[in-house]
N, C-alpha and C positions, 0 to 999 in steps of 0.2 A: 708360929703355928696358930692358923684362927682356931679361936673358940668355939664349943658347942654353940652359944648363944648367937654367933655371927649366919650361924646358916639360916636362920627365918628372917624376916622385915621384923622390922622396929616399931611395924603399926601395929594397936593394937586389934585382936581377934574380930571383934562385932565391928570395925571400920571394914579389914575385907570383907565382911559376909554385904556391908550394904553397897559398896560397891560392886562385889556379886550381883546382887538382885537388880543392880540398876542395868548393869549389861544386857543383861534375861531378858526382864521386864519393861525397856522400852522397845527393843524390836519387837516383843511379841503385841504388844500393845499396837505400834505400827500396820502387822498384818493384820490384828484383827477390827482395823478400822478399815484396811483394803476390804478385810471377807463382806464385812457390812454395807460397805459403798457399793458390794459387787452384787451384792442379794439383792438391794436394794432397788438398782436398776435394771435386774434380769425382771423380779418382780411388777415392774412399771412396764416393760417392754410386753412380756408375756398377756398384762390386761390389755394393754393396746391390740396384741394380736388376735387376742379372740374375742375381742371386741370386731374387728374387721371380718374376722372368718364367719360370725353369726350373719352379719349382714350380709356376706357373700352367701348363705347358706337362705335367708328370704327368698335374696332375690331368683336361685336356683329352684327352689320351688314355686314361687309365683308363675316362673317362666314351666314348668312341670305342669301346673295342673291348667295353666293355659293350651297346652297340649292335649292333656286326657279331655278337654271340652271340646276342639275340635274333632278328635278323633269319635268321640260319642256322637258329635251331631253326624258325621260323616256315617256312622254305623246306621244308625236310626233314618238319613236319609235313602241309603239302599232300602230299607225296608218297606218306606212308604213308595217307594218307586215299582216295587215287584207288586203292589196293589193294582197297579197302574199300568201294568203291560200283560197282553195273553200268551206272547210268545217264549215257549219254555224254555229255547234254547238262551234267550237271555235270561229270562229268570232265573238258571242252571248259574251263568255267570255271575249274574247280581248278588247273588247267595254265595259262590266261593270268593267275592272281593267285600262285602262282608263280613264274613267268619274271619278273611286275612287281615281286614282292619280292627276289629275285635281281638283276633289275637297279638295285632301289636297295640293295642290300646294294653290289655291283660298284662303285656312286658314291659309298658311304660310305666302305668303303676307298679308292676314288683320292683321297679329300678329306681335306687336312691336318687335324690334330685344332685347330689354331689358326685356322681359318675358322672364325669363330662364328655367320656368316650360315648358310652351306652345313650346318652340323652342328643347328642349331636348325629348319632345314627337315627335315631328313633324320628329326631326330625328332621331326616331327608328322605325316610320314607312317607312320613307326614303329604312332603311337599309332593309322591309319588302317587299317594292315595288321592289326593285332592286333582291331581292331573286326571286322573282313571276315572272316578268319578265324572269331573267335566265332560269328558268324551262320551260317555251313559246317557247325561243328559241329553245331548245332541243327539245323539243316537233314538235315542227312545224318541225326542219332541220330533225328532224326521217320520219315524215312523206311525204315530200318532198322526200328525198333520195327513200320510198318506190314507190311515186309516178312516180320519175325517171325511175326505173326498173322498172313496169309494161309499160312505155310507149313506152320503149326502147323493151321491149322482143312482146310487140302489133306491135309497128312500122317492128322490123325483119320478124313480120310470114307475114305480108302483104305485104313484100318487098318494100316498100314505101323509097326507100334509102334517096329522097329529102326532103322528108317531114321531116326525122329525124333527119338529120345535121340541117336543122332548131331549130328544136325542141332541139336538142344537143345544139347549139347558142345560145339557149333563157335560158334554165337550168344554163349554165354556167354562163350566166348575174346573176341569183335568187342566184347559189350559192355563188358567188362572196358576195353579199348584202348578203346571209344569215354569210358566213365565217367572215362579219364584225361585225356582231352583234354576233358570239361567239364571236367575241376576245371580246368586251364589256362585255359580260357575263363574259371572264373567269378572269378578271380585278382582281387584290387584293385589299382586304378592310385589314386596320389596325383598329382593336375594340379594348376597355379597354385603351386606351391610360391615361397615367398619368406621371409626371412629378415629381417628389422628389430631396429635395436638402439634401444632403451628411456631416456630420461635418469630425474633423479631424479623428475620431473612427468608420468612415464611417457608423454611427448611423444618422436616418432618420431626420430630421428640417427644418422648415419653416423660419428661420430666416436667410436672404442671410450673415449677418456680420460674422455667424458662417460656411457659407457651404465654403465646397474645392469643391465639385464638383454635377452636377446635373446628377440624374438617370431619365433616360425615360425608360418605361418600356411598352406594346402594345403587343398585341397578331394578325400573321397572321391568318384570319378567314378562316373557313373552306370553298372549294370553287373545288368540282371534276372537274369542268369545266377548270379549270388553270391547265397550263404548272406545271410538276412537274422539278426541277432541281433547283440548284444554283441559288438565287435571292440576289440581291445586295438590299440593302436600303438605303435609305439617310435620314436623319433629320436635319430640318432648326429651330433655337429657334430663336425668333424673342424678344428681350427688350420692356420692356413698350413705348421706344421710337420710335419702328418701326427697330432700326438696329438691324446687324444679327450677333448673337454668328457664329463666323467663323473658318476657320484652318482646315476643315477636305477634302479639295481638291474640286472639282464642280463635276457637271453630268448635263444631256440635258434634257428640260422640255418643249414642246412647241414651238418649233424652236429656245429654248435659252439657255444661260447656265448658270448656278444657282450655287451659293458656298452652301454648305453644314458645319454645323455644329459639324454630327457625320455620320458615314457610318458602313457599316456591312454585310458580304455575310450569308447568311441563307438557308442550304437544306431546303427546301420545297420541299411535298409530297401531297398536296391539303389535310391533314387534318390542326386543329386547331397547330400553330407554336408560343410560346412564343419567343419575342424578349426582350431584356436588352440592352441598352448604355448608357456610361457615360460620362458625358463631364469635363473636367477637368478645375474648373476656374482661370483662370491666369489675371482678371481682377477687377476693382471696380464694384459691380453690385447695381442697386436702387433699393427699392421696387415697387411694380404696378404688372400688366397683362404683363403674358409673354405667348407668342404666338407658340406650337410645332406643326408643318408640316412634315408628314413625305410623299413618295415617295417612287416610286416601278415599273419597266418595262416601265417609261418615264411617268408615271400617279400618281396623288396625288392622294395616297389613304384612308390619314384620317388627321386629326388635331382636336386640342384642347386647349384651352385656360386655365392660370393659374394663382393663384393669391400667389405670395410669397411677403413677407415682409419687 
């Protein structure tokens, strides 16, 4: 028969207890060097990420209140226009496109610059307002010039010589103002703007570790109003960090001068003109929002923002 004494071990009491603890206390030690490795790197991810989101959050406003200045000079120019014409039935129109440009100026600014729904409508009405416009101008400098000549062939049969050097004086001021607002009219827009990056099989990728070089691709929109001939381009690519992909010479912008990224001369004939350039990358590039500006007759005429990897 065993003895009482045989039913326990033979070790003494405090050797199980630290063999106990040892069991415990290395897995748990274990996991909480995982918990820490795991904080540790969510917290380095997280600064990364909102690090990128502010800058995408710049540049969405930048491109915002380049909006709300278009759209203000677009209001302001109806204005000085209805100076300028006596016939009410346009003046009636001039004032309801106007108010309509006003009132989407008023929902540009109540709209965050990070609605990308709300701000990609806002500018294609943009691009609608500025058509409308253009066609006013035409319209009004046709009827103007008609007005001219009637005032001028009234003024000869009355012989009124003084009256009409005046009157010559005061036209030439109108035209002067009206020949400013064609050249606004005859402005180029760059539409369809997009951004692609190139591997070595010049097959299309999002991923910058694989591109050699990045395609910009944008079509000159259609515009009878613009000078037909030889038009020069520029494009400015701007990094998530704000510098500028450079090497492709400068041009004037503003009374300043600007480096360029890529450049391009383009017949234009005021219909619709597809444009292609490429830029050839000879550096280490990050992932984030990269910023394409492109440039035409000393006028930004379109940009677009990009999200490569």
């Amino acid at each position: 028969m065993t003895s009482p004494g045989k039913l326990f071990s033979d070790k003494p009491l405090h050797y199980k207890l630290e063999e106990m603890n040892k069991k415990i206390l290395i897995p748990l030690i274990a996991v909480i060097m995982l918990l820490a490795g795991g904080l540790v790197w969510l917290y380095l991810n997280l600064d990364k990420q909102k690090q990128q989101n502010k800058e995408m959050v710049q540049l969405a406003e930048l491109d915002k209140k380049e909006m709300e200045n278009e759209y203000q000079q677009f209001a302001n120019q109806y204005s000085e226009m209805k100076t300028q014409i006596n016939n009410d039935s346009i003046v009636a129109q001039l004032t309801q496109e106007q108010e309509r440009t006003q009132r989407l100026l008023k929902e540009l600014q109540d709209t965050k610059s990070t609605d990308a729904r709300e701000i990609a409508r806002l500018k294609r009405e943009l691009a609608t307002v500025r058509a409308v416009l253009r066609s006013y101008v035409i319209e009004i400098d046709s009827l103007n010039r008609l007005n001219q000549n009637l005032t001028a062939e009234n003024t000869r049969i009355r012989g009124q010589y003084e009256e009409a050097n005046k009157q010559i004086a005061g036209l030439s001021t109108e035209k002067q103002s009206l020949s400013e607002k064609v050249a606004i009219a005859a402005q180029l827009d760059a539409v369809g703007i997009s951004m692609t990056g190139l591997d070595k099989r010049n097959k299309a990728t999002t991923k910058l570790r694989k591109a050699k070089a990045l395609q910009v691709n944008f079509s000159l929109a259609k515009n009878v109003t613009a000078q037909s001939g030889v038009k020069t381009v520029y494009v400015r690519i701007n990094t998530p960090t704000g510098d500028l992909l450079g090497g492709a010479g400068t041009f004037a912008y503003e009374n300043k001068t600007l480096e360029c990224s890529m450049k391009r001369s383009v017949e234009y004939g005021g219909k619709e003109t597809p444009v292609t350039l490429y830029y050839t990358i000879n550096q280490a590039l990050q992932g984030g929002t990269y910023r394409v500006s492109i440039f035409a007759d000393g006028n930004m005429i379109g940009s677009n923002s990009f999200v490569l990897e």
